[in-house]
C-alpha positions, 0 to 999 in steps of 0.5 A, a space after each residue: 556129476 562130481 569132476 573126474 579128480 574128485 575124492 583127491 586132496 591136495 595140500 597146497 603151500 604155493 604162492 604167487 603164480 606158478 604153484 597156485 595156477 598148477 592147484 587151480 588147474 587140479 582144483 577146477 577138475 575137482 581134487 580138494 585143494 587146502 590153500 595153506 597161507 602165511 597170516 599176511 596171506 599170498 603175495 599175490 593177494 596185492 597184485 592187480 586191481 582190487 575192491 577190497 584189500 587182499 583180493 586183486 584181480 591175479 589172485 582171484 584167477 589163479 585161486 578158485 576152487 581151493 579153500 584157505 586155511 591161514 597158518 604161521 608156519 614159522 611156529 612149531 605149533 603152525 608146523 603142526 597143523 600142516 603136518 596133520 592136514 598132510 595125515 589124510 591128504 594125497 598130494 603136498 605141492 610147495 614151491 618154497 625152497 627145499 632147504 627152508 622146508 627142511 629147516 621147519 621140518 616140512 620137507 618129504 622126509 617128515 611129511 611121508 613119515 606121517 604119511 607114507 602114501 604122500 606125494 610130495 611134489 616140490 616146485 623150485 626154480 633149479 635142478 637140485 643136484 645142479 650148482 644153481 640149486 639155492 639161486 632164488 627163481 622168477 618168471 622173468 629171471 627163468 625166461 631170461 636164462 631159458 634164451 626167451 628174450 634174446 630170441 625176442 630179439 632175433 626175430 625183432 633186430 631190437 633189444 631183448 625184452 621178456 614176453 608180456 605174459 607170466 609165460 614161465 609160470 603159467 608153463 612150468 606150472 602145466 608141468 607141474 599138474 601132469 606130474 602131479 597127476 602122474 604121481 597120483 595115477 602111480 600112488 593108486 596102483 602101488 599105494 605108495 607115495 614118492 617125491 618129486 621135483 618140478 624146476 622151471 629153469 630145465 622145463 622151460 629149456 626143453 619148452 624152448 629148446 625144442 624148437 631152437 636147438 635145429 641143427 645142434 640136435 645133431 652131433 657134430 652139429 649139422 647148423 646152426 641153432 633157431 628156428 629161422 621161420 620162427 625167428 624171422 621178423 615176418 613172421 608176425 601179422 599181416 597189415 591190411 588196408 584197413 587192420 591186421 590179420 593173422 594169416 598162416 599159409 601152412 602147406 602147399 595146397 594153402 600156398 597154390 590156393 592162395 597165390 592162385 587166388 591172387 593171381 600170383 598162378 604163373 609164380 607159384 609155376 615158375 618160383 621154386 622157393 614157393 613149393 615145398 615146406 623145405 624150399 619155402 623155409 630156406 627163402 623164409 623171409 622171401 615168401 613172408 615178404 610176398 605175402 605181406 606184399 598182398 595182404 596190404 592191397 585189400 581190407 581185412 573183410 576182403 582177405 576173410 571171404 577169400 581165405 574161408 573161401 579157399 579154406 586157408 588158415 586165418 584168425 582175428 588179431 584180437 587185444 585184451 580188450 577186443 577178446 572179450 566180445 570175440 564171437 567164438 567166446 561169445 558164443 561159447 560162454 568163456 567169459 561169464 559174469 558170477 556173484 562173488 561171496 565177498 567181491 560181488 560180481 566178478 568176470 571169469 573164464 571158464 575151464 577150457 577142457 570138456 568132459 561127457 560124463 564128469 564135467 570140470 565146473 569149479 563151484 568156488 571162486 577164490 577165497 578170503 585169507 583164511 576163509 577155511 581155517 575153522 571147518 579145515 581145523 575140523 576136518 584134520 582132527 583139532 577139537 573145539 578148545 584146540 582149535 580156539 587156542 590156535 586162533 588166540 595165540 595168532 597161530 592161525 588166522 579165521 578170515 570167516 
């Protein structure tokens, strides 16, 4: 069975990460994604280990189920080729800035005049109405501007420091995906296409904001902002005996349970500041102290009988190399090992999302620069001596 965004065709001219993770994501639930790339290819190409030039490993887990036309865009006749994908495509996702596409005449204007059904769904770093407009934009400069590393230190007391993940990227570009299948949902019913604009840097103030803005939700302000129980230093995982585990006692049945189990009975009893959401999130650092307190008397085997026991929350602390051998994703199959045309076997993860009766099970892994170039050629109406002509001049590139 074909996946459920199947018969859907997105022109994607994304590179790096944010851009291309939303098209994979539409990819792998099986719309047709036209990876539109410069002749030097994706930057992210180059990023990561690699067993042969332009094929590391960041690209190849943001880059499956797409197939790579390589076209200079700096060239009128390059321009044109764009254009006459876009004819039959329903979706053209960028993440260039709108004034460069506007000065190749690639902005929606142009696109939606060759076809008006288009959604045309720019990804940008900053509001375009908004005097940061032009600013270039990074997952690291957003995380900053979003507040992300100066609530890393809050809840450290050491310096801010950016969270060890593309998180901005990986976000906004979730974002990016439910808008664009938002669009396509109203582009059915209406036939008509729009534009749209995603940033990054208003997505990931409400990303964070929601959980920070506390008592400045409120006008005049009712407190301060930040979430205290996210920003307290303990909350982080319980050292054991022997290890870590991540423990979560969440509502009052986890706390009764567990202080009940620990022989802690005449405190819950007694200590108000344990028995109720409110109580325990004014004393935050107070329980969170207790419970560390605890936990560092008995090896994490020990605390996993008695939380599944007492049915509390708790997980393994799992590193980038110990998740491999999770029993969960063992079980499951999350990783898998496939044959990669020209990279040979590769590690992947599987589509984490589970349809009954069209299942999202991505049969191509990420191409070579310009792998498509020829049959797409085809595909968007150029006849052999056309086609021959844009691979002789360099306007495009054939990585068959």
């Amino acid at each position: 069975m074909a996946g459920p965004l199947t018969g859907v065709r997105i022109v994607d001219m994304t590179s790096v990460l944010m851009g291309p993770y939303c098209t994979q994501i539409l990819g792998d639930l099986g719309a047709d994604i036209v990876k539109v790339e410069p002749p030097g290819g994706d930057l992210a190409r180059g990023i990561g280990p690699e067993r042969h030039r332009g094929m590391g490993a960041i690209f190849l887990h943001s880059n499956r189920s797409k197939r790579s036309i390589a076209v200079d865009a700096k060239r009128a006749s390059g321009r044109a080729v764009i254009a006459a994908l876009c004819r039959d495509a329903d979706v053209f996702v960028c993440s260039v800035r709108p004034r460069a596409m506007a000065r190749l005449g690639l902005d929606a204007e142009a696109l939606r005049a060759g076809n008006p059904r288009l959604v045309y769904a720019s990804l940008v770093g900053y509001g375009q109405h908004g005097p940061y407009a032009s600013r270039p934009a990074y997952d690291d400069l957003i995380q900053g501007a979003a507040g992300l590393p100066a609530l890393q230190a809050l809840a450290s007391g050491g310096e801010p420091r950016y969270v060890p993940s593309a998180m901005v990227d990986r976000a906004v570009g979730l974002r990016a995906a439910i808008a664009i299948l938002a669009a396509v949902v109203e582009q059915r019913s209406s036939g008509e296409g729009q534009a749209i604009e995603v940033p990054m840097y208003e997505a990931m103030t409400e990303f964070v904001m929601s959980d920070h803005m506390q008592g400045r939700t409120f006008e005049p302000p009712v407190g301060p902002t930040g979430y205290q129980r996210h920003l307290d230093p303990g909350r982080r995982p319980y050292r054991t005996s022997d290890g870590y585990l991540c423990v979560l006692l969440y509502n009052d049945r986890h706390w009764e349970t567990f202080m009940r189990r620990v022989g802690a009975g005449d405190l819950w009893d007694s200590d108000a500041r344990f028995r109720s959401v409110g109580a325990r999130a004014a004393a935050i650092a107070h329980v969170y102290d207790f419970v560390a307190r605890t936990l560092a008397s008995r090896t994490s085997a020990e605390w996993i009988r008695l939380l599944d026991e007492a049915d509390i929350p708790w997980s393994p602390l799992n590193d980038p190399d110990t998740i491999f051998d999770d029993p969960h994703h063992v079980a499951t199959g999350f990783f898998s090992v496939r044959e990669h045309p020209s990279e040979g076997p590769v590690r992947v993860m599987a589509v984490p999302d589970r349809y009954s009766r069209t299942p999202a099970e991505p049969e191509r892994l990420a191409p070579r620069l310009g792998e498509h170039t020829v049959e797409l050629l085809r595909e968007s109406g150029h006849d052999e001596e056309a086609i021959a002509a844009l691979l002789a001049d360099g306007t495009c590139i054939d990585g068959a």
